[in-house]
N, C-alpha and C positions, 0 to 999 in steps of 0.2 A: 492288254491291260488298260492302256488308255482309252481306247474305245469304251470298254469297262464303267469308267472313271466317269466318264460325260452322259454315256448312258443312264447313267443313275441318275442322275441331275435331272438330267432331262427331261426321262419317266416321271422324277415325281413333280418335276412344274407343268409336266401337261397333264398329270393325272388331278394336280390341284385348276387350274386352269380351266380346264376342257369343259367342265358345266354351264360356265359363263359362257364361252364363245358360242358352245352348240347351241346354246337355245336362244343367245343374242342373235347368230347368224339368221336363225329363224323365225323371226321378231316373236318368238316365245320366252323370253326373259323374263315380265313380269308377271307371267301367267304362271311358270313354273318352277322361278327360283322357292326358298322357304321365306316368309314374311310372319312369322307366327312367332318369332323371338321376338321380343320388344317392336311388338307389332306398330306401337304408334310411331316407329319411326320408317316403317315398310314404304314412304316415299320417295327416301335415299337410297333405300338399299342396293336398284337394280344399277346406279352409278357408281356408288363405291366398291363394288363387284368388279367393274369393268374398268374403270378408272384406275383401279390397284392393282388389279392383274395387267394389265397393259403397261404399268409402271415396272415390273418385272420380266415381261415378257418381251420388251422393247429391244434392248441389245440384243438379244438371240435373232429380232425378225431384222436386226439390223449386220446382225454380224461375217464377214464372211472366213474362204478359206476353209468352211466345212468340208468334210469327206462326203463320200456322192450318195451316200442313203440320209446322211441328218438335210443334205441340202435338198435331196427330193421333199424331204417334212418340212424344211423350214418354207421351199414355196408353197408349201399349200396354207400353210399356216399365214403366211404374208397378206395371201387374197382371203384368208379366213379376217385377218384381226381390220381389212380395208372394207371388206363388206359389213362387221360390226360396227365401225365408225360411223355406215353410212345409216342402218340400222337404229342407232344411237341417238343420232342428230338431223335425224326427216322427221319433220311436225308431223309429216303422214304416215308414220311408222307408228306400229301398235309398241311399240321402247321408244321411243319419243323420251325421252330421258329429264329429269326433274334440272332444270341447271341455276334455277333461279328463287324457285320460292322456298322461303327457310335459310338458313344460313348455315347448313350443311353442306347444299352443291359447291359453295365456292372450294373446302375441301377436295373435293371430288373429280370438280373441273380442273382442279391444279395437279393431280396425281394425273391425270391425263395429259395433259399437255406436259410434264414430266416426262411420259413415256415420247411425246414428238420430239422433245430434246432428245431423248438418249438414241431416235431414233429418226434422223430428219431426213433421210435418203427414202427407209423405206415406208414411213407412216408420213411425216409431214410433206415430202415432195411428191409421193405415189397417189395421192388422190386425184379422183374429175374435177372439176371444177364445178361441176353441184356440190360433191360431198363438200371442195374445201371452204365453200360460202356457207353450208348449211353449220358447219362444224368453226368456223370464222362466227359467225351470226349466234353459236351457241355459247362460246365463250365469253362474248362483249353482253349479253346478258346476265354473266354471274359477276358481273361488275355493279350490279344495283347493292350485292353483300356486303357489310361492313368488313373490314377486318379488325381485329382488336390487336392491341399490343402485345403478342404472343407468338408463336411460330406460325398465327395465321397471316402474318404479311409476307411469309415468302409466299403463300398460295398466291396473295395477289400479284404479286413479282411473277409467278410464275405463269398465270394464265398471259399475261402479256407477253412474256418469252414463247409462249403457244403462238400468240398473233404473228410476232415477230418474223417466226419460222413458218408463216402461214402469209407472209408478204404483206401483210395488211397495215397499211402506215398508220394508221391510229393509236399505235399498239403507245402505252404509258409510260416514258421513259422513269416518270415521278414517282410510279410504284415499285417500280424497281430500286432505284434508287437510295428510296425511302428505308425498305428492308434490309438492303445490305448496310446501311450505315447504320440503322436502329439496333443490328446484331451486333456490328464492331462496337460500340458502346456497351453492351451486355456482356460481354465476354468476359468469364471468371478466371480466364488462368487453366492452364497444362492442358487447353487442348477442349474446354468445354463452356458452353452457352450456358446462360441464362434463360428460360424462356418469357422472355420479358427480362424486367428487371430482376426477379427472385430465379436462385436456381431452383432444379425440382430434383430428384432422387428418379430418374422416371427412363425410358430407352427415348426421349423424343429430340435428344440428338440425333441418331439414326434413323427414325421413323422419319424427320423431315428437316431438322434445322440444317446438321451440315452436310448431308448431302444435295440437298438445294442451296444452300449458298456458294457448294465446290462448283455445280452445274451452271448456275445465275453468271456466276465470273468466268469460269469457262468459257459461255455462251458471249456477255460483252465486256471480259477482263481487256481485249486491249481497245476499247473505244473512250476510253479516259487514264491520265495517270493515275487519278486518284484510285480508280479500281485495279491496275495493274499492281499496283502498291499491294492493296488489299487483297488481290490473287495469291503471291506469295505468301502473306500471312495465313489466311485462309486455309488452303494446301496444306501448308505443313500443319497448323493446327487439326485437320482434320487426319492426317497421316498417323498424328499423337491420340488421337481417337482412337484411331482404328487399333492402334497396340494396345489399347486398355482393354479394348474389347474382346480380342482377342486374350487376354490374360484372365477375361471372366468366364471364357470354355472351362469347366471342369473336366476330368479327366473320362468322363464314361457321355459327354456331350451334353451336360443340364448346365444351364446355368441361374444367376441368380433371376428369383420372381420377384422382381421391385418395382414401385408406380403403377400408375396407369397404363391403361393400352396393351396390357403384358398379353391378353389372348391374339395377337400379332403376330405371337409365336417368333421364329425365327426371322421376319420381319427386325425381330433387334437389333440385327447385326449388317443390317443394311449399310451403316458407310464402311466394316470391315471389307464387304463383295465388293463397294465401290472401289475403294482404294482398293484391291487388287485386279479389279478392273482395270482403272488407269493405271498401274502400276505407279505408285503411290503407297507403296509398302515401305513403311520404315526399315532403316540397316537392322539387323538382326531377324527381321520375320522374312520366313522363304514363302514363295509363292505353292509352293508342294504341303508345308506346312500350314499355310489356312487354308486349302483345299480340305486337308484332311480334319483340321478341326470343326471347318462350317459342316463337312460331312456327318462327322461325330451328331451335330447338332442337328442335323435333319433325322439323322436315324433315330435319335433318340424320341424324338417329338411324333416321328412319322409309325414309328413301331409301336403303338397303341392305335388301335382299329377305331376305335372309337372317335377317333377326329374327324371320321366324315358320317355320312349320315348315308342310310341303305341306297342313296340314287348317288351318292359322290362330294355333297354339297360338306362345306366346312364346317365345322361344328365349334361353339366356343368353347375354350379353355387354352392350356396350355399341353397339358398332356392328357388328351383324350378329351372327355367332356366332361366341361368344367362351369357350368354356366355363372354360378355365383361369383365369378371372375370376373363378369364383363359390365361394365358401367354401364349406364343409362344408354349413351347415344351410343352402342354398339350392338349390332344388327351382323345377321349373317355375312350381310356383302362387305361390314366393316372388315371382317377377318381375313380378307386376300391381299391385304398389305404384306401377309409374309410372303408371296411370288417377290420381295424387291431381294431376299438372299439368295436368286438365281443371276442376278447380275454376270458373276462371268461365265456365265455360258457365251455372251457377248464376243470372250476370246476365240479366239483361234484355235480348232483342235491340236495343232504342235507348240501352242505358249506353255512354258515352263508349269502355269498353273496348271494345267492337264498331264505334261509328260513326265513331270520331276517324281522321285520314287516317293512312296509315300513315307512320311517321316512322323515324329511325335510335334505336337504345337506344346504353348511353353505349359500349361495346368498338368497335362500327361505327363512330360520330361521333368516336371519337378517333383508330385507326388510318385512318381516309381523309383526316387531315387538320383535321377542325372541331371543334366547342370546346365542353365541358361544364364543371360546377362542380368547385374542388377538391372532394376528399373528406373528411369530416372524420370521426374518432371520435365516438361518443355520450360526452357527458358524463357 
């Protein structure tokens, strides 16, 4: 049964997945992903494709303690996602990849370097020393991008945490910085951001605010008091996230379609995976419990055929195809943001999150009738 349990996961992040890698592997990316959706934006697409999938797939290529057939797949996949990197980030590769012009890479580049954080053993330390100067050299070029005062300044936090993990002393301590303090100023109360000053109604806490800010302090929470300070805050506000999010699973796995970005898909639930990643699960939520809810949420979303397209490729909406969904700057590749609710595959195949039996999450346990904790605000 636990075998069971990760197999499904697993299936369906390389069934989402595997389009990008195979034809990045073989500098066929921009030749054959689809560029025909909001075509004028087709000079992002083939990064934010790979950028966002590698933002999800990174724990797994990191994770050990697998049983001996997912670890035969995970090495191949390791030298698959080292040879897309180098694919990626060679001028003389036909994916030579957009990192600079437009103010879309800097998104893109930061969901990358994202994935070298959650994975710096086997992406950020496993490269040649070609690939880690070519991919070093493509970073410090989406630095010419502005960021606005929005959740775009953890992307610039973030590519610098890229350099950082990438040994390169240049790397900004001032961007960093900047974003972790500009967010503790924004902060509304019980656990959620402002994106900027204004809050929004929107999933982009999870898409990028707090789980880049949980990962940013992680990375240098103890190289100052002031952010060690801020690490504990942080954490547990994000902790308090993650239980809201979980309280927004309805009971057959839909949940609410609110904001922007919603063709993300299951992508919304990105700091619930994280936080049970790091185990970071508030008192009351079981680790067997949001297994089985995220699950809920994938079958639901994945059990309409129509989300992919006759070769594999994602399709917009939310359930099935939905295009009048997607905003302006969303593009095919924009839509592999939901690989980040595979996160814990990361664990261990014997962490509680895999072996625990399965149980009801609290939307289930309450509409059938049985009985969970009041909810309370963070203090």
């Amino acid at each position: 049964m636990e075998n069971q349990r990760r197999k499904e996961w697993l299936e369906s992040m390389l069934r989402i997945v595997s389009p990008v890698f195979d034809a990045l592997e073989k500098e066929e990316l921009h030749k054959t992903m689809p560029l025909d959706f909001h075509e004028e934006r087709s000079e992002y697409a083939p990064l934010e494709a790979f950028g966002r999938s590698m933002l999800g797939i990174a724990p797994w290529l990191e994770a050990e303690g697998l049983e001996e057939e997912e670890e035969k797949l995970q090495a191949v996949w390791r030298k698959k996602a080292l040879r897309c990197l180098d694919a990626a980030t060679d001028p003389e590769s036909a994916d030579f990849m957009n990192f600079t012009t437009g103010g879309q890479p800097l998104v893109d580049t930061a969901f990358l370097c994202h994935a070298l954080v959650r994975a710096p053993k086997q992406l950020a330390g496993s490269l040649t020393e070609r690939v880690r100067h070519n991919l070093a050299q493509a970073l410090r070029s989406s630095r010419t991008i502005m960021a606005g005062s929005t959740n775009w300044l953890f992307f610039s936090a973030m590519v610098e945490a890229g350099l950082y993990l990438l040994g390169e002393k240049d790397y900004d301590k001032m961007r960093i910085a900047y974003a972790l303090r500009s967010f503790e100023g924004w902060y509304k109360g019980d656990g959620v951001y402002g994106d900027g000053e204004m809050f929004h109604w929107d999933y982009y806490n999870s898409f990028v605010i707090q789980p880049m800010y949980v990962d940013l302090l992680e990375l240098f929470g103890d190289s100052a008091e002031e952010y060690r300070i801020l690490k504990e805050k942080v954490t547990a506000r994000a902790s308090r996230y993650a239980s809201v999010l979980e309280r927004m699973i309805a009971p057959d796995g839909s949940y609410p379609v609110i904001g922007r970005s919603i063709c993300y898909r299951f992508g919304a639930f990105q700091m619930l995976a994280q936080a049970a990643l790091q185990h970071r699960l508030e008192k009351g939520l079981t680790p067997a419990g949001v297994r089985c809810a995220l699950t809920a949420v994938l079958r639901r979303c994945l059990e309409n055929r129509d989300m992919f397209d006759e070769n594999g490729w994602l399709r917009p909406g939310v359930y099935g195809f939905q295009p009048e969904l997607a905003e302006g700057y969303i593009n095919v590749g924009s839509l592999y943001l939901c690989s980040a609710v595979f996160l814990p595959l990361g664990l261990p195949a014997a962490d509680p999150f895999w072996t625990g039996e399965d149980e009801d999450w609290s939307g289930r346990k309450v509409w059938s009738g049985g009985h969970i904790a009041i909810d309370h605000a963070l203090d």
